[in-house]
N, C-alpha and C positions, 0 to 999 in steps of 0.2 A: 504494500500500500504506500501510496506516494499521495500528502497533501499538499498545499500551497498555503501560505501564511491566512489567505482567505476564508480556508476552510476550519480552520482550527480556532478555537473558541477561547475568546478573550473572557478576563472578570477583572473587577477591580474588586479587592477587601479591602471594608475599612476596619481597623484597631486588630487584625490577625490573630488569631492566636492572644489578642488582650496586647499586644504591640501599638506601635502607634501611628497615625497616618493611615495612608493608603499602599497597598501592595497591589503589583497589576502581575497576572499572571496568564500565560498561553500556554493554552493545553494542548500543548503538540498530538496529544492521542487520548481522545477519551476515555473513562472505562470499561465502556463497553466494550470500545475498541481495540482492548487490551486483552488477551486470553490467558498471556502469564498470570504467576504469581505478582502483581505488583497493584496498585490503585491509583498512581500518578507518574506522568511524564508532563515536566512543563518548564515552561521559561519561565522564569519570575524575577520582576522587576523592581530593586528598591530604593527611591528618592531618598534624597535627603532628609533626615530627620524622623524617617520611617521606621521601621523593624515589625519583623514576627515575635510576638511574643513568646514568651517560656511555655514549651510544651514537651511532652514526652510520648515515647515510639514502646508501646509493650508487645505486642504481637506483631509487630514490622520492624522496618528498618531505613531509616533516610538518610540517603543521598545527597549534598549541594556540591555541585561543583562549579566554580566559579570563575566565570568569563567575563566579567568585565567589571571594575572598581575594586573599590578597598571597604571590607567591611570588620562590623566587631562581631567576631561569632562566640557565645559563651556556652560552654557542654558543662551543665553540673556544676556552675558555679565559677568554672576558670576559661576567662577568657583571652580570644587568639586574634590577633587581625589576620583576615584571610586577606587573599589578593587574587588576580588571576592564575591558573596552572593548580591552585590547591583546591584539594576535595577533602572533604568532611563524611563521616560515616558515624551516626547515630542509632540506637537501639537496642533491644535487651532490656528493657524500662528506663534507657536514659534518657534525659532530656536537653533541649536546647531553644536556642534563639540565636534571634540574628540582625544589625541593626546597620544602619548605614549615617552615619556621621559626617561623610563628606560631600561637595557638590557636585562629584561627578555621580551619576547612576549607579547601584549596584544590581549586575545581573549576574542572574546565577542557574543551572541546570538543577533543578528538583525531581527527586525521581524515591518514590514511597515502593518499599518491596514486601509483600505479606510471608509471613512465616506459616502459614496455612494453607 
């Protein structure tokens, strides 16, 4: 399956995860359309002043991998500035967040994989 930017479904969240702002995210593949183990594939996009809030993964596992800016990512309390090239892997009932502090965008690849 081959989509175009067109076809793939835009959102904007506001306050994420209890973060703050707005998050816009593109769901490169919905889940229907997904037959793996997994429940999300998407590009997600974070402004300035933004963040996903503190959340935790118990029967999965998340993915960010991060293409583009510089953001604060905190797993369990200790926090990393990510930047682009670095990936993050959360789960096992751990938790995280993630915030963008500077004026350039932070995008990043999110991708949720079910243990089920």
């Amino acid at each position: 399956m081959i989509k175009t930017p067109e076809q793939m479904t835009r959102e904007i969240k506001a306050q994420m995860r209890g973060g703050t702002g707005e998050v816009e995210i593109l769901h490169l593949f919905n889940r229907e359309e997904l037959t793996g183990k997994s429940r999300m594939v998407a590009q997600v996009t974070i402004h300035q002043g933004c963040s996903i809030g503190f959340h935790e993964h118990g029967q999965e596992e998340e993915i960010y991998y991060i293409l583009k800016g510089e953001g604060v990512f905190n797993e369990n309390g200790q926090e990393t500035i990510v930047s682009p090239g670095m990936a993050t892997l959360t789960g096992n009932g751990a938790g995280h967040s993630i915030r963008n502090d500077q004026a350039e965008p932070l995008v990043l690849l999110a991708i949720i994989l079910l243990f089920a």
